[in-house]
N, CA and C of each residue as an Amber inpcrd file, in Angstrom:
protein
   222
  45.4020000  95.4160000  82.3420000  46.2010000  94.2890000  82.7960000
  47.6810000  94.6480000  82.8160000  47.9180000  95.4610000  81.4750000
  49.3190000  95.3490000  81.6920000  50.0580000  96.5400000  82.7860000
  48.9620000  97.1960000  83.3550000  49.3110000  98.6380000  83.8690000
  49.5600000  97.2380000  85.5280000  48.5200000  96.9000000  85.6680000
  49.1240000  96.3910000  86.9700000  50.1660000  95.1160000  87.1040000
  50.7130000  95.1340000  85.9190000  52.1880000  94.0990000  86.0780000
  53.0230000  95.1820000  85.8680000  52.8820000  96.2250000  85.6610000
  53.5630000  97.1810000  85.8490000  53.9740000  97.3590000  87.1950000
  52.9530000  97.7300000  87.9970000  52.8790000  98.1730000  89.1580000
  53.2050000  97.0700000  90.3490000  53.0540000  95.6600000  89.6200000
  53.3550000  94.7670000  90.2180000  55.1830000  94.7790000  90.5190000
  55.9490000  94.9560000  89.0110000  57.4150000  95.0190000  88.9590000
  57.6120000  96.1680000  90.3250000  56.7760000  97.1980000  89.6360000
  57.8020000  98.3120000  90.7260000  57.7200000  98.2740000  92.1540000
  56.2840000  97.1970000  92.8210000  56.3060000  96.8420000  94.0710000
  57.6950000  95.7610000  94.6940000  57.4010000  94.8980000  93.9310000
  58.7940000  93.7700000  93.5340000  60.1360000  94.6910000  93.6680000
  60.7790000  95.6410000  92.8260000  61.9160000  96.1130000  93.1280000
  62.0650000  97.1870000  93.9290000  60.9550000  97.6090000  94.5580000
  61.0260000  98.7230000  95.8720000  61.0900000  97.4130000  96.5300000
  60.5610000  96.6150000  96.9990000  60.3590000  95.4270000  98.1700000
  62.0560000  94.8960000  98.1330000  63.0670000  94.5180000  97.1120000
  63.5990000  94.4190000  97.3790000  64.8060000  95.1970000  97.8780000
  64.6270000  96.5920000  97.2910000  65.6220000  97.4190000  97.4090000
  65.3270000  98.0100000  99.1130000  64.3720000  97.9910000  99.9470000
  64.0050000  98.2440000 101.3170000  64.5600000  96.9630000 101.8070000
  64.0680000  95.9170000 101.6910000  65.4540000  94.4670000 102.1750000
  66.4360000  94.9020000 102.1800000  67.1880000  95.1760000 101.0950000
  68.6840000  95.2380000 101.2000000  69.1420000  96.0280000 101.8510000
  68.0500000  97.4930000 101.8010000  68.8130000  98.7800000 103.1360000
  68.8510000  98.4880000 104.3890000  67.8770000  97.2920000 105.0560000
  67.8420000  97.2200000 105.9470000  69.4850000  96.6750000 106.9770000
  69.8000000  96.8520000 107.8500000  71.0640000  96.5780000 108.3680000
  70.6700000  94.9510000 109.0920000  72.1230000  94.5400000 109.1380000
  71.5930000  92.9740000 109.9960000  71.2480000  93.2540000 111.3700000
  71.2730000  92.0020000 112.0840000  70.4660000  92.1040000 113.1040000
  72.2240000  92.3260000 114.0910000  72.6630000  91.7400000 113.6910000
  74.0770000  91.9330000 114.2510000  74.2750000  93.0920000 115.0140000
  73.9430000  94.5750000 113.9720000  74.6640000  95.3450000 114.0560000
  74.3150000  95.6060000 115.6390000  73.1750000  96.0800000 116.1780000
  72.7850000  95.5250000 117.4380000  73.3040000  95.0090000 118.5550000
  73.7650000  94.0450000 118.1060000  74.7940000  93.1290000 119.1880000
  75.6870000  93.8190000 120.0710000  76.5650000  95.0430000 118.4910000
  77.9990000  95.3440000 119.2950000  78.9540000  94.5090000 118.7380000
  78.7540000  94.1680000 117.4030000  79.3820000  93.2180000 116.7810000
  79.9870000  93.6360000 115.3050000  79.3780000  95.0420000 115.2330000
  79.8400000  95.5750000 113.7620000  81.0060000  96.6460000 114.4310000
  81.5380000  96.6000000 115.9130000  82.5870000  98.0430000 116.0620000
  82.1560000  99.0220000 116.5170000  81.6140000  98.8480000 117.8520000
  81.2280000  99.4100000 119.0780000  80.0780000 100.8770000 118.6180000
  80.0810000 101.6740000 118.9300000  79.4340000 102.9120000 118.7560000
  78.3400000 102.9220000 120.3200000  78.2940000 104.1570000 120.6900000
  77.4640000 104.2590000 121.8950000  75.8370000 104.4120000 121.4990000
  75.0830000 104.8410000 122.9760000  73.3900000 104.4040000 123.3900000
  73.3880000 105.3620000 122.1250000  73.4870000 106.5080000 121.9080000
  72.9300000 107.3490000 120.7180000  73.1300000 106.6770000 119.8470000
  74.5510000 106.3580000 119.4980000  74.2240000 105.8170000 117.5900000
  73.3920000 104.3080000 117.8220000  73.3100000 103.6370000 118.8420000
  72.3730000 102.7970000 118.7470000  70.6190000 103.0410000 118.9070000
  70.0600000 103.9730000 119.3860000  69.2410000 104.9730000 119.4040000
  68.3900000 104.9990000 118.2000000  69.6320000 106.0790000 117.2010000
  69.1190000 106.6550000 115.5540000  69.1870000 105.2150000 114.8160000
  70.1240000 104.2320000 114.7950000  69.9950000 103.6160000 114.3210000
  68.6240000 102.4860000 114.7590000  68.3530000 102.0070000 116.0520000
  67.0230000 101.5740000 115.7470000  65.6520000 102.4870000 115.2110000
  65.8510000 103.8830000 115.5670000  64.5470000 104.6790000 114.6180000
  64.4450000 104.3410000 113.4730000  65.6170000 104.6200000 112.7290000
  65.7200000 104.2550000 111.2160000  65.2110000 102.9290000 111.1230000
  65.5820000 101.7960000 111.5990000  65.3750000 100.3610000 111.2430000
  63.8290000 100.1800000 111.5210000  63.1350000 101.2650000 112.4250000
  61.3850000 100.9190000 112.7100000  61.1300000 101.1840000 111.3370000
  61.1510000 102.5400000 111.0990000  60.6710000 103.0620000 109.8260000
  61.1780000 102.0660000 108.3200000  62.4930000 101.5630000 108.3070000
  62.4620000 100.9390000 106.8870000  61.4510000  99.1650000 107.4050000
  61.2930000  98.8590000 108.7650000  60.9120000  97.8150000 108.8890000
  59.3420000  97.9530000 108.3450000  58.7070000  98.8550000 108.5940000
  57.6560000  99.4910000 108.6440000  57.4060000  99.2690000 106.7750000
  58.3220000 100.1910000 106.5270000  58.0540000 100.9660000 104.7130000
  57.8990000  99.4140000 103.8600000  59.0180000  97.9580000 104.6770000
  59.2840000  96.7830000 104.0960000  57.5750000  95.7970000 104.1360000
  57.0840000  96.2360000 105.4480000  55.8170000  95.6850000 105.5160000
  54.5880000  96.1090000 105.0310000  55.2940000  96.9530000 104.5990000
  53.6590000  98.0200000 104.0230000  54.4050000  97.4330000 102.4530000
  55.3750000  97.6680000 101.3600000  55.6460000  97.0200000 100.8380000
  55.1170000  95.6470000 100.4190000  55.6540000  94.9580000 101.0320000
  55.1110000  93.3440000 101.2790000  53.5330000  93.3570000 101.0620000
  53.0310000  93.7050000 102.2980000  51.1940000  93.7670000 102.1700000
  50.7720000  94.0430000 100.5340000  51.2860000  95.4210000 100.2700000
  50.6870000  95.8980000  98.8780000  51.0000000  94.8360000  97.6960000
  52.1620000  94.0120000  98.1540000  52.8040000  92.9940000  96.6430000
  51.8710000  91.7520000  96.7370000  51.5600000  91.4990000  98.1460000
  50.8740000  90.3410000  98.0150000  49.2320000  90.8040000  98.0060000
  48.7590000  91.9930000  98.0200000  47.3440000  92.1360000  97.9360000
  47.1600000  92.4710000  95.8600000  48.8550000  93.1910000  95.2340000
  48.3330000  93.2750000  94.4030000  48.8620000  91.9220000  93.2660000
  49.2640000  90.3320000  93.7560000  49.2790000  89.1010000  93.5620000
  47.8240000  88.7390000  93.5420000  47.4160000  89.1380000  94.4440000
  45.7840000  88.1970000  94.4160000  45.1040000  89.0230000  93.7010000
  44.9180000  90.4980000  93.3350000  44.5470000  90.9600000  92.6340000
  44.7630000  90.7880000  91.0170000  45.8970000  90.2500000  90.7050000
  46.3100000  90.0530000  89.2130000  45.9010000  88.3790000  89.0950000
  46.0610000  87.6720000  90.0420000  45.2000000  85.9520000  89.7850000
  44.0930000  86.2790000  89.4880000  43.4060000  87.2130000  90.2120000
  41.7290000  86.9780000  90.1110000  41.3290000  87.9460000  88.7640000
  42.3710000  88.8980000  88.4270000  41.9330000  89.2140000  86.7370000
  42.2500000  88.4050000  86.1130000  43.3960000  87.5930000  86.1470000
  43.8730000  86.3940000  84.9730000  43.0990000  85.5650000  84.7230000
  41.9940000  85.2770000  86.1630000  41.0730000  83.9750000  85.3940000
  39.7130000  84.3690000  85.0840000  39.7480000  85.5840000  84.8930000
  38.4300000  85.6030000  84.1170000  38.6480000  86.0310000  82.8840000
């Protein structure tokens, strides 16, 4: 039990620390101080992949939530 509230925390503070890297939606716009098609380019690759790492994240926190309810009540 206690190994997966373990594992629960460290899903929890990777999940949030991939939120916070992520950039706003702004930056996009042309609203954070111009930069051309390339740096807008690398910068959406990067944003697939942390969008990606945030949802795979997510999935695992909430599959291992239902996994720690359904040990708690038995």
């Amino acid at each position: 039990m206690l190994t997966l509230i373990i594992i629960q925390l460290i899903l929890a503070i990777l999940l949030v620390i991939l939120v916070l890297l992520q950039g706003s939606d702004n930056e996009g716009l042309g609203l954070g101080g111009g930069g051309g098609l390339g740096g807008m380019m690398s910068a959406r690759g990067s944003a697939n992949i942390l969008s990606r790492l945030t949802a795979l994240a997510a999935t695992l926190f909430m599959v291992m939530s239902v996994i720690l309810t359904i040990v708690a009540s038995v």
